[in-house]
C-alpha positions as CSV (number, residue, x, y, z in Angstrom):
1,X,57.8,-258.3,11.8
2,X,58.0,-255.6,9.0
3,X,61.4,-255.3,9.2
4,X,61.3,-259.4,8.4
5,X,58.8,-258.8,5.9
6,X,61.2,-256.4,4.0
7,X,63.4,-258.5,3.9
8,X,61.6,-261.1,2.8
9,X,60.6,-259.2,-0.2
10,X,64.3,-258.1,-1.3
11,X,65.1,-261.2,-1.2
12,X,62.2,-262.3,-3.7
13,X,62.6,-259.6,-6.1
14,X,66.5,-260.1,-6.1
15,X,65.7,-264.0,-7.1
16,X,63.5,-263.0,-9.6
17,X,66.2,-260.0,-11.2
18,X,68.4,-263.4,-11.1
19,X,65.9,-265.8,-12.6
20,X,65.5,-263.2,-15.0
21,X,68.7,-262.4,-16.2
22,X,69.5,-266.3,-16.6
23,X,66.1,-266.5,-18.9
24,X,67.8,-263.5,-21.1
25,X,71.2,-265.0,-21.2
26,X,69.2,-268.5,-22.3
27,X,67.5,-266.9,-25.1
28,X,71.2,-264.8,-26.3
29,X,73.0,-267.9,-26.2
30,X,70.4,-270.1,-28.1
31,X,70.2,-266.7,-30.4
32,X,74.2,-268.0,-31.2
33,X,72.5,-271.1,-32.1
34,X,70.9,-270.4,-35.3
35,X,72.1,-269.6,-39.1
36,X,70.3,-267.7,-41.0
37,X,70.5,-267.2,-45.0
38,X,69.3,-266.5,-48.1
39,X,69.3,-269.0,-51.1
40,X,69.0,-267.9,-54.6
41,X,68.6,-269.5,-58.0
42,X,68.1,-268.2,-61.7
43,X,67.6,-270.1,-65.0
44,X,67.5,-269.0,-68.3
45,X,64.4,-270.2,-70.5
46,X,64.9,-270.4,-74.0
47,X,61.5,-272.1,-74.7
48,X,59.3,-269.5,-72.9
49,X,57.2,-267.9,-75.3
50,X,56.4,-263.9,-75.4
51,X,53.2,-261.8,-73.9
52,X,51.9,-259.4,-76.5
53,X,50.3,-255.9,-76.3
54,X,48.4,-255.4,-79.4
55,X,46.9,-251.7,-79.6
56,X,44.6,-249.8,-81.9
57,X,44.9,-245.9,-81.7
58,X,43.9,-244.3,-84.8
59,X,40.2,-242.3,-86.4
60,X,37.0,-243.7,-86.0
61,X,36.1,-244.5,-89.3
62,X,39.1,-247.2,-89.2
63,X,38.1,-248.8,-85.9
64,X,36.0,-251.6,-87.9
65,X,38.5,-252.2,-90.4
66,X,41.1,-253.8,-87.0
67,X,38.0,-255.2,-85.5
68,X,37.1,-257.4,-88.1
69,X,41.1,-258.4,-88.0
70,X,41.2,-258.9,-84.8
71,X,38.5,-261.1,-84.7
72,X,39.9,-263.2,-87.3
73,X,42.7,-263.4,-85.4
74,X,41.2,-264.5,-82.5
75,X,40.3,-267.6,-84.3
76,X,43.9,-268.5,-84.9
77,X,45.0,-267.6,-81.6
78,X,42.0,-268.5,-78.8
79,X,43.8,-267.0,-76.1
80,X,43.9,-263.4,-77.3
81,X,42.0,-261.2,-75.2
82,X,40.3,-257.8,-75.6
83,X,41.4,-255.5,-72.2
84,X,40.8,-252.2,-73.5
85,X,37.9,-250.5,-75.9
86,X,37.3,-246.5,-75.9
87,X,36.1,-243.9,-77.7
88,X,37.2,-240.2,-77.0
89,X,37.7,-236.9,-78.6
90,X,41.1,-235.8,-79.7
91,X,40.7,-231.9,-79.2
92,X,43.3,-229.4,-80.5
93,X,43.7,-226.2,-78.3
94,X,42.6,-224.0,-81.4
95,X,39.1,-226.3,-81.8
96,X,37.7,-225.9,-78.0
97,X,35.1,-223.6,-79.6
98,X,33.8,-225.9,-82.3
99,X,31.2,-228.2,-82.5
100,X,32.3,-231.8,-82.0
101,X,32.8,-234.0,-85.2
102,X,32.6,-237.4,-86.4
103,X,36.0,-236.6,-87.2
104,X,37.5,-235.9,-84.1
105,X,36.2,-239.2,-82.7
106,X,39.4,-241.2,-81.7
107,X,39.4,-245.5,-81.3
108,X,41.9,-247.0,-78.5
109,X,41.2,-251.1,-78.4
110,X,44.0,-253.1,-76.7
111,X,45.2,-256.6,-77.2
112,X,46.5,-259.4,-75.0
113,X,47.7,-262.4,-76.2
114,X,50.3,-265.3,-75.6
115,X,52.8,-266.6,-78.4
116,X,54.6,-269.5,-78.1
117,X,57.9,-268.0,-80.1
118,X,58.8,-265.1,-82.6
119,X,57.6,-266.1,-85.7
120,X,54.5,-265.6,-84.7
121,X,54.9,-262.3,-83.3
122,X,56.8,-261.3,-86.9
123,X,53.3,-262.9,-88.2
124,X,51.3,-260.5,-86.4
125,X,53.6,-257.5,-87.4
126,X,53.8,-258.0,-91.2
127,X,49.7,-258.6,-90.8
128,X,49.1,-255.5,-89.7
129,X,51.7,-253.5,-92.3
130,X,49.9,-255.1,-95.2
131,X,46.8,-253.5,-93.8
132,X,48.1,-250.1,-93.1
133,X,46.3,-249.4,-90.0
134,X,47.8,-247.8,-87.1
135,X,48.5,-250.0,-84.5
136,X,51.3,-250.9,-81.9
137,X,52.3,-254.4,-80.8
138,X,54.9,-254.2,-77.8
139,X,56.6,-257.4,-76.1
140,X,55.6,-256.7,-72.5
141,X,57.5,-259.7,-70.9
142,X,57.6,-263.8,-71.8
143,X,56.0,-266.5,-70.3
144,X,55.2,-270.4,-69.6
145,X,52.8,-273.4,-70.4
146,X,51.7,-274.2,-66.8
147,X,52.6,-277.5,-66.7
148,X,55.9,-276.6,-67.8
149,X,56.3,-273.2,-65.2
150,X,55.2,-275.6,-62.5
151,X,58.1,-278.3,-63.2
152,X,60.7,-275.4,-63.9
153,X,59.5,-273.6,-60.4
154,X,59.8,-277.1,-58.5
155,X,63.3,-277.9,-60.0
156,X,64.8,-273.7,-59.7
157,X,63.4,-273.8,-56.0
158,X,65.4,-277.5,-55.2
159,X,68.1,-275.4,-56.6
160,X,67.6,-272.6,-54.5
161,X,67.7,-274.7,-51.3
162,X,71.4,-276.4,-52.3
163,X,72.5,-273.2,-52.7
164,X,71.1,-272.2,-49.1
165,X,72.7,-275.0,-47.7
166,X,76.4,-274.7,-49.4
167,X,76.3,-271.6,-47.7
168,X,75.2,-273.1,-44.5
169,X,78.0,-275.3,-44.6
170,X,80.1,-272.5,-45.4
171,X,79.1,-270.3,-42.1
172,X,79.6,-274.0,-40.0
173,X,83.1,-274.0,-41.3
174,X,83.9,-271.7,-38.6
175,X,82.5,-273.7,-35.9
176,X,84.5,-277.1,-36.3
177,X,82.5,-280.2,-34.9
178,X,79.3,-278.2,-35.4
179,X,76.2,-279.9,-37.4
180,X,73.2,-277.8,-38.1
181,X,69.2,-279.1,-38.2
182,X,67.1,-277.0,-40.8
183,X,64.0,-275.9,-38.8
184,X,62.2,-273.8,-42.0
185,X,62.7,-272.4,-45.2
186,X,60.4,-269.4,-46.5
187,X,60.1,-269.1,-50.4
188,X,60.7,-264.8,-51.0
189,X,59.8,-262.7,-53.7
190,X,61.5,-262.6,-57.0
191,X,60.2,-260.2,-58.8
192,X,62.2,-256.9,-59.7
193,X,60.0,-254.8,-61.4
194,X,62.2,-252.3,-63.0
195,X,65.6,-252.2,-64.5
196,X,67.4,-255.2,-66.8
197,X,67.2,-257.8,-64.4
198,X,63.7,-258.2,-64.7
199,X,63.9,-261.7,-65.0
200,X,60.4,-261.9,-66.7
201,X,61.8,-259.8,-69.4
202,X,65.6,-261.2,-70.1
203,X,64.1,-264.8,-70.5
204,X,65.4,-266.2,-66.9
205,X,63.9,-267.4,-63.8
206,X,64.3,-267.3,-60.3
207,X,63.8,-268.9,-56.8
208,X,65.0,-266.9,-53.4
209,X,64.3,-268.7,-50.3
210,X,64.9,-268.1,-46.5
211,X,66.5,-271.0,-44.7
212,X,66.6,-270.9,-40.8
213,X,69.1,-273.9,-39.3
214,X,69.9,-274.4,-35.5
215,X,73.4,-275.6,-34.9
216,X,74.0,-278.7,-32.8
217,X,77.4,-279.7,-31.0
């Protein structure tokens, strides 16, 4: 009886090994079934306007002198915004044993603000030179209306896809009779921070998307 009950169980565990590796083989072979790639699309856009960093860094006693420009400003353009306001003391290494004074009170008040093209950033500039007060005002990047971003986004993603597919149809070149179902696509980042393709800084757009398609005989 033990004997038969060894047997028994060999010749369970061997069906299951079997059942097993047929599962595994399954999933490699339907593995071979899918395409994966990665479709990519960039656009220039001449239209997009520029984001601004304007910055007071100067003395104190100048510090309501750009505030009562900036506020003026603000009138003209609604969407500038104030992000930065502080006051410190600018201490040289041979002071550190004096008394504080008003002097030595520095002013650092930063500036955002959208422009819809370069004259009016030339505007701002020449504004500011006339008044002869310290100031910086950096390009830090260009940018869209929303209605517009949303349209251009729709249209560079559509373009993404084709592009996803061409190579799709590409890969199923080597498989002659094949057809191929697409079962997702996944948007992806597009953002590189650093270096000249920044595309937020080079006036261009772009769409990356993730297209997953199971071949079919």
């Amino acid at each position: 009886m033990k004997r038969l009950f060894t047997w028994a169980l060999i010749a369970f565990s061997t069906v299951a090994l079997l059942a097993g590796c047929e599962e595994r083989d399954r999933e490699i072979d339907d593995e071979g079934r899918y395409l994966e790639v990665i479709g990519e699309y960039d656009e220039v856009t001449p239209d997009a306007g520029y984001r601004l960093t304007l910055s007071y860094n100067g003395p104190m006693n100048m510090r309501d002198e750009f505030q009562a420009w900036a506020d003026s400003m603000r009138k003209v353009l609604p969407g500038m915004v104030k992000t930065n306001d502080n006051i410190y003391i600018n201490y040289m290494p041979e002071q550190m044993n004096k008394r504080p004074g008003s002097e030595l009170f520095q002013v650092g008040v930063t500036y955002m603000v959208n422009v819809a093209d370069s004259a009016t950033y030339e505007q701002l500039a020449k504004d500011m030179l006339k008044r002869q007060i310290p100031f910086s005002l950096n390009m830090t990047g260009t940018f869209n209306e929303p209605s517009k971003k949303l349209a251009l986004q729709q249209k560079i993603l559509t373009k993404a896809v084709d592009n996803a597919k061409a190579k799709l149809d590409f890969l199923k070149a080597g498989r002659p009779g094949s057809t191929y179902e697409i079962v997702s696509i996944e948007e992806l980042d597009n953002l590189q921070p650093y270096g000249p393709d920044y595309f937020d800084f080079n006036r261009r757009m772009a769409a990356r998307v993730k297209v997953k398609a199971r071949l079919a005989d």
